[in-house]
Steps between C-alpha positions, in 0.01 A plus 500: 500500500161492697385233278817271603447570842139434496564146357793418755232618808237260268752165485665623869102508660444150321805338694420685836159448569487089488785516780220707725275204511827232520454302830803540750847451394826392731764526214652829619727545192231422268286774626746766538581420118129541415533840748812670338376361142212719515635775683736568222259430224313784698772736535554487136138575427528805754802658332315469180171650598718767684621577155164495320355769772756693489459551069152452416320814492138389469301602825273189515806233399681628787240430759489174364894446553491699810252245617677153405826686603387551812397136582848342365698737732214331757571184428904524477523643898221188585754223284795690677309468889396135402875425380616628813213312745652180328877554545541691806728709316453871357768450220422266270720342184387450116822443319404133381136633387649825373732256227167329412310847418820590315504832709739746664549582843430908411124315438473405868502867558153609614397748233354864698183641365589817355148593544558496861669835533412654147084522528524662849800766401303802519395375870877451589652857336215673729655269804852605457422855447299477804724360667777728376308805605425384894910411530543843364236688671606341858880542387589185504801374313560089410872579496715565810600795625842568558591635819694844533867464671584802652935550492745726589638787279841325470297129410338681199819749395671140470215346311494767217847487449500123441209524266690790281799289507279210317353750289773622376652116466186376278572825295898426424384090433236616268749727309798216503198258345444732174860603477530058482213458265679731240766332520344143432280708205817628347686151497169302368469779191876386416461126535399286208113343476437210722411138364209395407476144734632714799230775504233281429645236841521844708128596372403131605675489818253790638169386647194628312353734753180675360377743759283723229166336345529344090248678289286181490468489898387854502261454236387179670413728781320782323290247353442338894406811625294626202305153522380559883399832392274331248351290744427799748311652251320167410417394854361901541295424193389214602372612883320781329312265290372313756285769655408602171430175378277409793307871476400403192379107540314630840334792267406326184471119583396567852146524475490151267697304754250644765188382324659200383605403851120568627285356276758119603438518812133592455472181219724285843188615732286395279635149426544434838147533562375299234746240628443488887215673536654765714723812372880456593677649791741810337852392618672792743812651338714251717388198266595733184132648477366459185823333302472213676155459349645478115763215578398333222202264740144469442216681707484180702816432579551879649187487715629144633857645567380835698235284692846250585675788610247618739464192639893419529514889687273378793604162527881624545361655799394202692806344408765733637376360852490142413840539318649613839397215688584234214847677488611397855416167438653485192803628657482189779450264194830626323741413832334168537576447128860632525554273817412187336668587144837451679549191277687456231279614197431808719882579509585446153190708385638770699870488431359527045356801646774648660740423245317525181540844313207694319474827331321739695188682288598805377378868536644628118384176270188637433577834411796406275173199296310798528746750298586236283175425432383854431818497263380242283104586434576864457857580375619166377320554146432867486504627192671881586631596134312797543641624859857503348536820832378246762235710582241388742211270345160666584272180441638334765458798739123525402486090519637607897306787577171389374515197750668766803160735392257173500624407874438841578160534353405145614508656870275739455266265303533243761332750746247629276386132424524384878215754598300412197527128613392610834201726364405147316535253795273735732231520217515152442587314847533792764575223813877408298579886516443488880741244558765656251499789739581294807792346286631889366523596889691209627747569255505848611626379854751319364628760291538724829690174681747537232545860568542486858783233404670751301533737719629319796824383239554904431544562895789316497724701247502802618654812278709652748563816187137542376504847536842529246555506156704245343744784382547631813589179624739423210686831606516415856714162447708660218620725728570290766714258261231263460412506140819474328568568102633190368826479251429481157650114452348223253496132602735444206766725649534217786754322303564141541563196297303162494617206666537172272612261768189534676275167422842285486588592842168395608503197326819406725304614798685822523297805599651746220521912611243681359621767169441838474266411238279263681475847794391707201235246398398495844419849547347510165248238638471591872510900453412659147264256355240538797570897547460542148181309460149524666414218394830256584478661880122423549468162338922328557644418807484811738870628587463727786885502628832381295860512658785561336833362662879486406773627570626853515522695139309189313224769380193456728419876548567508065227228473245671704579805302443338197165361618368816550627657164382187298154556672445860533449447858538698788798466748449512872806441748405352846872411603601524858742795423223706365253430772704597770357764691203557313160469581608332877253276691215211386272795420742651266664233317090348501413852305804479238408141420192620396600758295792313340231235393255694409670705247669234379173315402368887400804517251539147433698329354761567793788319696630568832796400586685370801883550535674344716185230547685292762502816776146518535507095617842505708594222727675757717516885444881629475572759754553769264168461299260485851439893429357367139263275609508298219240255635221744470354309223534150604116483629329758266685391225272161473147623539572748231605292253184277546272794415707539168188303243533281140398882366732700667867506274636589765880267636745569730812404482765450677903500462761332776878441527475330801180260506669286788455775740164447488229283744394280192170439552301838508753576223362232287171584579524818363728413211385195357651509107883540589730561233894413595708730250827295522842686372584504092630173359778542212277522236325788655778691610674447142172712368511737780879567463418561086181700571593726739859594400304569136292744721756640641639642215796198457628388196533133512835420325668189488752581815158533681490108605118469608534105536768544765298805703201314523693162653707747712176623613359233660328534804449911424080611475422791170527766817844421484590471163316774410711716787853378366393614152373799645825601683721410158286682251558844617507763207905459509517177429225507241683823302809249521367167353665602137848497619413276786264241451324370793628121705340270711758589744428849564127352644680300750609771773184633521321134519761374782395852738130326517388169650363267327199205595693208672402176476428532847218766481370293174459210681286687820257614185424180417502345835252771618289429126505110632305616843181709281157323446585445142878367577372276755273297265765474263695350753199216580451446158905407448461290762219287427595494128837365630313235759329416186798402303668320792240286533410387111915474507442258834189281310729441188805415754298278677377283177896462413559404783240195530569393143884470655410317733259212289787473295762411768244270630462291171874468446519345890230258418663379143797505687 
């Protein structure tokens, strides 16, 4: 398996890296087929090496696959953001490319690491029980309490008679019921044996519903558990060696490499000096010290370079002055070159530029050569008939540590050889070593610059809780309802189906609705990827702030639940309804910023969420929610965000019913990726209506019409069908389904008591979506592609028509 994927990354690296170095293109289409080509050929290389890490059990073969892993989850969110950048559009369509890979739409799914959450369990179960134990210790209960109604002696004589009248009901039901089923047993004994053909149709009629595990899934999971055992013990083995490993180069070879090391850079003084005539200058540990020396150059070449360097260091000082003068009139130059390239070479050179398309260098490319590289020198050919355990392979850990120890010892060496250099110069020429120490204490004072610097950019931040623990902290917002424990929900559990009418609508210029599927994607992308990864949130496209929007019960507070469980991460809640009343004034809500953010980045990965998003920018306040103050965060809300850094995995999201309520600007500025959830189409509420009833303990016969619910239900979010199953599948009803079996009509009552999305409310979501940044350039780029057309249909219109007109002037003149 790592061996396919390894030559897919090889052929998939070939294609990519020519287009890097293509000059602009202005063929949109063409380059959002290159785009989506490789962003699937990439997703299909990340599910496999997902696979591979997750199996192999050799310690060294998984950094390797950690490593190119890592870079093609990189380079999927940067093909994604480019994608994106070039459309205008945050939904994007592969069905025609999908029929030419001969793939599914499950393998648009974007695979989870299960690394993400497994190699940082121990962390997590410490967390909860943490977390467990303040809730408990401050008495704190998630569920409501139920207030105590005080009555009247009368009231509650009344209420335990009816309940004894019930009870004594259920009782005489429950005897009737086995007094019946004796019956029916007594009559079956007496009646003949049923047919063949008619007990196996009434076998086949019922719905195989297979709730308990088959012997081969269990096993399957023995062995998957068993396995990460295995590579617990192997990675343990394998961090032990290291230190060992290293002990023992440093001890035995140590004093070889040292001499070794010495007597080269004693034989470089020497050849220096029979080649100039004067012994070298030592390079300072900035220029790599002595390593630099043994670059594979000759004596002469070194002493040339250093004595370059030197001069290069003072001339750049004299230039920094005449650089700032030559820059102002450079500046001049460029205006008066601007003004006069108003022709019309100047415009055209300007409009290739604007319109022409080209790939943007990546951060991940090098990694993923890198890996692959690595992949092919060492593990390609490796003969490992021996390791049949996948135990750790010592040689190359000695190969590694012998070169960490020779760095190491090189140091040390470096200093002893600088003062015998010294010692030689001031026996030899002492005037040189006078001027060296004029050069050591310059470099001194710049040094101290650097500090001073330093110290000014620490003023800024101040820690307003340096004298606190980050415990005590974490305790503090717990109790006051600000670190929340998130629900235990997957990203899989957010059912929905994939659209398939999504490229041909916008072939007919028809902006198709976003699926369910294309949201899950999405949050894959925006959300776990970069939480999950260190390396994806310091090196992609930084996503500080995401918004979720839809309408009411179309699972934007599941999502963010699911983000955090995918992750492992932290949940903190800075709605309006839980900030009211706490910590009042600029002081206070400036001190619970601070801690919010910095535990989050203390116990990162960690998202804090935002209900209700749209309150904290209101147009107007409401009346009612002036006590609230749910504009407290409008101005902090900004500045804190900017202080969240490329190594911080730290994003806040937020989740709004009512986006429209909002002043639109600062909202955008806050919340620049924007997801719209839009209701379930039919295909998607056909799998909801079949998944959760199954769930629910249903038995899906065929008087159960799903086709007909799911058409019925049009218009009606998973809140709601999720409620209406709710209120039907009470423990009754389920006891009954033998005798009974469940209709489509019994989920109609239920389904008619809620409102459902009108087309009115759908159509202010994507009016308000048409006003954002992002919507808004869509919007231009319609246009002008539209402007376009009109005019190439005007040219060929215009060439008709004179060719018309020739011809009816030749027939008047042979006339």
């Amino acid at each position: 398996m790592w061996d396919a994927a390894q030559g897919a990354l090889e052929d998939l690296l070939e294609d990519e890296y020519p287009t890097m170095q293509l000059r602009p293109q202005k063929d949109r289409l063409q380059v959002f087929q290159t785009l989506a080509t490789f962003y699937l050929r990439y997703l299909k290389i990340f599910r496999a090496l997902e696979e591979v890490y997750d199996q192999i059990v050799h310690p060294q073969k998984r950094r390797v696959v950690h490593q190119v892993l890592e870079g093609v989850m990189g380079r999927l969110v940067e093909l994604k953001n480019e994608m994106v950048e070039l459309e205008y559009s945050e939904f994007h369509y592969f069905d025609d490319i999908l029929q030419d890979f001969k793939m599914t739409p499950e393998d648009l799914e974007v695979p989870i690491p299960r690394y993400f959450v497994r190699e940082k369990m121990r962390a997590l179960k410490e967390r909860e029980k943490m977390l467990a134990h303040i809730l408990a210790k401050g008495g704190c209960q998630e569920h409501k309490t139920v207030p105590v109604q005080f009555m009247s002696v009368e009231r509650a004589v009344w209420l335990l008679q009816v309940s004894e009248r019930a009870r004594q009901g259920r009782l005489r039901a429950h005897f009737m019921k086995t007094i019946r089923q004796e019956e029916q047993r007594r009559l079956q004994g007496n009646s003949s044996m049923q047919d063949p053909n008619q007990a196996a149709t009434c076998i086949q009629k019922i719905p195989a519903q297979q709730m308990t595990p088959s012997p081969a899934q269990l096993h399957a999971q023995q062995v998957e558990s068993r396995r990460h055992c295995v590579q617990e013990e192997h990675e343990a083995e394998y961090q032990k060696a290291l230190v060992n490993i290293k002990e023992s180069v440093r001890s035995v070879d140590g004093p070889d490499i040292k001499e070794s090391l010495q007597e080269q850079i004693r034989q470089w003084f020497l050849e220096c000096r029979d080649a100039t005539g004067k012994f070298p200058d030592f390079p300072s540990p900035e220029d790599g010290g002595s390593a630099s020396i043994f670059a594979q150059k000759t004596p002469e070449q070194v002493a040339a370079e250093f004595a370059a360097k030197e001069e290069e260091r003072e001339k750049m000082k004299k230039s920094k002055e005449e650089k700032d003068k030559k820059g102002n009139d450079r500046k001049e130059k460029k205006k008066e070159k601007k003004g006069k390239m108003k022709g019309k070479k100047g415009k055209g050179d300007t409009e290739e530029e604007e319109k022409g398309w080209k790939m943007t260098p990546s951060n991940f490319l090098p990694t993923v050569v890198e890996g692959a590289k690595l992949y092919k020198e060492v593990w390609h050919n490796r003969d490992e008939k021996q390791n049949f355990l996948q135990h750790f392979d010592a040689q190359l850990v000695r190969e590694e540590k012998r070169l960490e120890v020779e760095e190491e010892l090189r140091v040390q060496v470096d200093e002893l050889m600088r003062q015998e250099l010294k010692n030689l110069k001031l026996v030899v020429d002492r005037d040189k070593g006078k001027k060296k120490k004029k050069v050591k204490k310059s470099s001194k004072k710049k040094k101290k610059k650097g500090r001073k610097t330093g110290k000014k950019k620490k003023k800024k931040e101040k820690d307003l809780t340096a004298d606190r623990t980050i415990e005590s902290l974490y305790e503090e917002l717990v109790m006051e309802g600000f670190i929340i424990r998130p629900k235990n929900i997957k990203l899989t559990d957010y059912i929905g189906e994939y659209s398939y009418l999504g490229t041909t609508l916008r072939q007919a210029d028809i902006e198709p609705m976003p699926s369910l599927s294309d949201v899950r994607q999405l949050i894959a992308l925006y959300g776990v990827l970069p939480l999950g990864s260190q390396c994806v949130h310091e090196r992609g496209p930084l996503i500080r702030a995401l918004l979720l929007t839809g309408p009411a019960g179309v699972g934007k507070k599941m999502l963010v639940h699911a983000l955090c469980t995918e992750t492992g991460a932290n949940l903190f809640d800075l709605s309006p309804a839980t900030l009211a009343g706490k910590y009042p004034g600029k002081s206070g809500l400036q001190y619970l910023l601070h801690m919010v953010f910095k535990v989050a980045r203390q116990l990162q990965p960690s998202v804090i969420w935002i209900g209700d998003a749209e309150k904290t920018f209101y147009k107007k306040v409401p009346k009612l929610e002036k006590e609230m103050e749910p504009k407290r965060l409008k101005k902090s809300l900004p500045k804190v965000l900017k202080s969240i850094k490329p190594e911080d995995r730290v994003l806040v999201v937020g989740t709004t019913r009512r986006p429209f309520d909002a002043d639109i600007k600062p909202f955008c500025k806050v919340y620049k990726k924007i997801i719209l959830i839009p209701r379930p189409d039919y295909a998607s509420r056909f799998t909801l209506w079949k998944e959760l009833l199954q769930a629910g303990g249903a038995q899906l016969g065929p008087k159960l019409d799903l086709s007909s619910l799911a058409k019925v239900t049009d218009g009606y979010t998973q809140g709601h069908i999720l409620q209406a199953i709710q209120t039907v599948l009470n423990s009754h009803r389920l006891n009954q389904q033998t005798k009974r079996p469940l209709t489509a009509v019994e989920f109609i009552p239920p389904l008619a008591r809620q409102d459902p999305v009108y087309k009115e409310e759908e159509e202010a979501f994507k009016a308000w979506y048409s006003r954002t940044p992002l919507g808004k350039k869509r919007a231009r780029a319609a246009k002008a592609s539209e402007e376009e057309d009109h005019k190439k249909g005007k040219t060929k219109g215009g060439k008709s028509q004179k060719k018309e007109k020739k011809g009816k002037t030749k027939k008047r003149k042979k006339n």
